[in-house]
N, C-alpha and C positions, 0 to 999 in steps of 0.2 A: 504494500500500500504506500502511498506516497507520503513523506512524510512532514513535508510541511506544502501550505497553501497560499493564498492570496497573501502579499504585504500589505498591514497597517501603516496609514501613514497619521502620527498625531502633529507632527507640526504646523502650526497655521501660513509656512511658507513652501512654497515651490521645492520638490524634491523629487529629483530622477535615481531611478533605482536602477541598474544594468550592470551587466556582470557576464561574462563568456560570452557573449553572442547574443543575450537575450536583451529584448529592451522591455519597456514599461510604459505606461501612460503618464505624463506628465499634470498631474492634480493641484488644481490651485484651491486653496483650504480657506473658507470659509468660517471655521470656527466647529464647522460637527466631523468626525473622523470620519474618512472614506477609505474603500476598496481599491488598489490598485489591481486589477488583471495582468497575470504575468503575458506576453505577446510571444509566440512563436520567430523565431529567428530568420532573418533573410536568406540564408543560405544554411543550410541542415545538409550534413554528411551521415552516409548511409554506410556502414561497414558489412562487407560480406566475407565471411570467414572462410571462401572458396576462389581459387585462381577464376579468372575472367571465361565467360563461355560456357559455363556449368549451369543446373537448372538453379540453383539458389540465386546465380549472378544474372539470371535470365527474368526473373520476379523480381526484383531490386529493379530492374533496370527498364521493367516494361509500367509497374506502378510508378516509379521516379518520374516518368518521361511525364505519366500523364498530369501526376499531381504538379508539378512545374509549370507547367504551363495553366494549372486550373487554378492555381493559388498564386501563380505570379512569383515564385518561389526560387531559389538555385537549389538544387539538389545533386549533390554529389555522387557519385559512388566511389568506394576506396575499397581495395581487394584487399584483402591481409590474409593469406590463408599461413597453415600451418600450426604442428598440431593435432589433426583432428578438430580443428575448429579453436581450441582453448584460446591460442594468442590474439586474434581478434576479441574473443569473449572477455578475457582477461583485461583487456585495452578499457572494452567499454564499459565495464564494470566499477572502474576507477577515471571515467571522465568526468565531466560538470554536469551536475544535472540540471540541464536547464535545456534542454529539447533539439538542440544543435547536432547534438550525437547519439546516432541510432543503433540498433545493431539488427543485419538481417538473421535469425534466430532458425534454426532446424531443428530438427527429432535431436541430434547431439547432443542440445543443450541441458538437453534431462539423462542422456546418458553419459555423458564424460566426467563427471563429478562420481562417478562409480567405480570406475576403472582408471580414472589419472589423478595424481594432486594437484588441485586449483585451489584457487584463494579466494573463489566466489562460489556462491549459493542461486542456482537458479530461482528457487523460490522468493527471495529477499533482496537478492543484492541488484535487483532490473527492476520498474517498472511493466507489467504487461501491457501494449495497448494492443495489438491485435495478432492472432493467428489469420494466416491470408489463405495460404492455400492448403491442399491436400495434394498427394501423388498417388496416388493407388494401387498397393502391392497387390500383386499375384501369382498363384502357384501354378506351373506349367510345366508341361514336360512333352516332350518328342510326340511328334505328329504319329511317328508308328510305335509307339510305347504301347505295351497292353492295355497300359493304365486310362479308363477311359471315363474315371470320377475318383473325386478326394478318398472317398470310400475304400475304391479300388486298390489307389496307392498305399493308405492305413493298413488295409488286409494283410497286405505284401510285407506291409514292413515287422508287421508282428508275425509272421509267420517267419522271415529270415532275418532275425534283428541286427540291426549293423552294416546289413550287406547293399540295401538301397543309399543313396544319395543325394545329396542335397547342394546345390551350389547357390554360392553369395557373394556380392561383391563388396570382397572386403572382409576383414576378420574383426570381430566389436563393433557391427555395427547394428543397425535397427532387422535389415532382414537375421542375421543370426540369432538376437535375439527374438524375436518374430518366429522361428524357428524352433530357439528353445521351449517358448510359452506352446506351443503344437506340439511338440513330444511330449510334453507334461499333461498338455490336455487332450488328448489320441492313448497316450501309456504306449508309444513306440520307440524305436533306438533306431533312428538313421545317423548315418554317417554325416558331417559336415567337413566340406570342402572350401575352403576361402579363396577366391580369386584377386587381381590386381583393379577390377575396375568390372563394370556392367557387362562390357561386350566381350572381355575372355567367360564372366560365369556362362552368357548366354551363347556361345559358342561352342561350350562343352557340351551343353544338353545338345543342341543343334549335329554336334558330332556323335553323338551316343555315347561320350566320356563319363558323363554322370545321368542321374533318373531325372531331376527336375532341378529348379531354381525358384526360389520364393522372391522377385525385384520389382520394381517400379512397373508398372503398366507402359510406360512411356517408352521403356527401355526395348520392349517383347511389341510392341502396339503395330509393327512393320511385318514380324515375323506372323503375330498371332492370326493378324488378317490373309496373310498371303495363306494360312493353313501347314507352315510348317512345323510351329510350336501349338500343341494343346493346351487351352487353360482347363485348368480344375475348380478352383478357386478363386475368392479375392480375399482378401483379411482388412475390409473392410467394413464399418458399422452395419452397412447399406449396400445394395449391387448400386454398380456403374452404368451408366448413362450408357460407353460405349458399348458396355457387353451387358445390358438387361437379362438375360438369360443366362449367365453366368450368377451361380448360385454362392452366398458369404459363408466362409468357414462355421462361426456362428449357425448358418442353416442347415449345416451339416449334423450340426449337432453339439459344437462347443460352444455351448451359451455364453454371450460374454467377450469371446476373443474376438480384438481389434488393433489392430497394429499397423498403422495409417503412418506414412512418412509426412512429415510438415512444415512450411515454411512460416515463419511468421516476425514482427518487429517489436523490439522492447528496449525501453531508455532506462540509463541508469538510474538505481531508487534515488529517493527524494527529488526525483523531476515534479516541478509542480503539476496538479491533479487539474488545473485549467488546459494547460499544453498537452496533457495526454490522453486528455480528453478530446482534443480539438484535432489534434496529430491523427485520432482516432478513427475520428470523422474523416476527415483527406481520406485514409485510405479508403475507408468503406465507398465512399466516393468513389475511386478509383476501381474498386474491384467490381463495381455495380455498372460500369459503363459498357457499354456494347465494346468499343474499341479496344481495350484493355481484356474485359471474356472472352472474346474472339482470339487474341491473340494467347492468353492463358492457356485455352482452350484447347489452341493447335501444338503447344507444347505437349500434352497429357497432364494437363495444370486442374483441380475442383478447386474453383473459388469457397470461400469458406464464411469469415468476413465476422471470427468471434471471437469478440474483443473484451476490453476491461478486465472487471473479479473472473467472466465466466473463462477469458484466458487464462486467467491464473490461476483456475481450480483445476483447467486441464495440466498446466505445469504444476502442479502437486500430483496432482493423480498419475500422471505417466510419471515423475519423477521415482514416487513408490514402489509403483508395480513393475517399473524396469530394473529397478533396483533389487528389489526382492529376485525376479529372473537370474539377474548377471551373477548373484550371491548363489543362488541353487543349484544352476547350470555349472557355477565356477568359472564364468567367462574372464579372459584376461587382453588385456592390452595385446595391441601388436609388438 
């Protein structure tokens, strides 16, 4: 929560309040105390905790454009990767809070404080003002795979434990654990295989190196339609828009699992609660435009657009339940 709000101003003279970037209304005092409203900054930099051209730097860059021009704004983008995300996060966790500096926020954000030491608290040391979008994982495997439902693959796997497959891109990240939470809720033993990035995990299934892959929608979206990868699943709250008939883990029968990749934006705590409010609104703005959907859209982007306490009840609540995972499973750093 934010920790502090509006400046009182009591002197009966002229006083400008500004400080990093932020300015203030200028109040001329009368004799009864008034409210100053903190003002959003001319020029707000955006940190994305990913090298340039990735889908985080892609939603940074597609909202920026538009809030810029809607607000009359400068908006920055500045790359900082490395990490795992931490040194961007670390950066912005110890900037000014005063609404100037942003941080673009993913699923990481609630998992690296698990497996690395930082000197920040997802839950306390940011501001939430909104989650933007969603990515939507899903399980898939080989067009001529036996496997031709979630079902099917669970059978397999409790009947030869160990010996099916799994690939991910990446070792500690949301698909493994996404993963782990499925073996525990199935009671099956597969194998995990980490990859260096999306397109070698999705290559292995493609070659018949491994049984399936649990990634992004976005990633498989080329192959899925051409009919060379099967989907199973999605580990999504909800089915997808593109694939309506593609049935949720959850329908399968594990009530409950959801494990959605996500992008979202958060200022360092004690940002006043007028600017993160207002910051709030800009995006919502932005995600609501035709021009901006369209474009989300064509990434493999679900707008989302859920902001304030309700973001930051979902940063408690994933922050727990990934936690408890990483801790079960024994999942370890790279």
């Amino acid at each position: 929560m934010p920790r502090f709000g509006p400046t009182k101003i009591v002197s009966r003279s002229f006083r400008i309040l500004a400080g990093a970037g932020v300015s203030v209304a200028v109040v001329a005092m009368s004799g009864n105390p008034a409210w100053v409203q903190p003002q959003i900054a001319r020029t707000i930099k955006i940190i994305v905790p990913y090298a340039p051209g990735g889908g985080a730097d892609t939603v940074a860059r597609v909202l920026a454009d538009y809030i810029g021009r809607a607000q009359g704004r400068t908006i920055l983008i500045e790359n900082r990767p490395g990490a795992g995300t931490v040194i961007a996060t670390d950066a912005v966790s110890r900037a000014a809070p005063d609404g100037s500096i942003l941080l673009l926020s993913d699923t990481n954000f609630v998992i690296n404080p698990h497996l690395r030491r930082v000197s920040y608290d997802p839950r306390t040391s940011f501001e939430p003002i909104c989650q933007l979008v969603n990515s939507p994982q899903i399980l898939v495997v080989n067009s001529m795979s036996p496997y031709r439902t979630l079902a099917d693959l669970l059978k397999a796997a409790r009947t030869k434990p160990g010996s099916l497959t799994l690939a991910t891109p990446g070792p500690a990240s949301l698909p493994q654990i996404a993963f782990a939470m499925l073996e525990r809720a199935a009671n099956v033993d597969m194998t995990f295989v980490p990859f260096s990035g999306a397109a070698p995990a999705v290559n292995a299934v493609l070659g018949g190196h491994v049984t399936s892959t649990l990634i992004s929608y976005a990633s498989v979206a080329e192959q899925v339609n051409a009919g060379t990868l099967r989907p199973l699943a999605t580990a999504t709250a909800t089915r997808i828009a593109a694939l309506p008939d593609l049935p949720t883990i959850a329908e399968a029968g594990y009530e409950g699992y959801e494990a959605d990749l996500w992008d979202g934006v958060v200022a360092p705590a004690g940002t006043p609660r007028e600017i993160v409010s207002e910051t709030a609104n800009w995006f919502l703005g932005a995600l609501r435009a035709p021009e901006t959907a369209h474009k989300l859209a064509a990434q493999g982007f679900i707008p989302t657009g859920t902001c304030g306490a309700d973001f930051g009840s979902m940063i408690s609540k994933q922050y727990g339940q990934f936690g408890r995972v990483i801790r079960e499973a024994n999942i370890k750093p790279e």
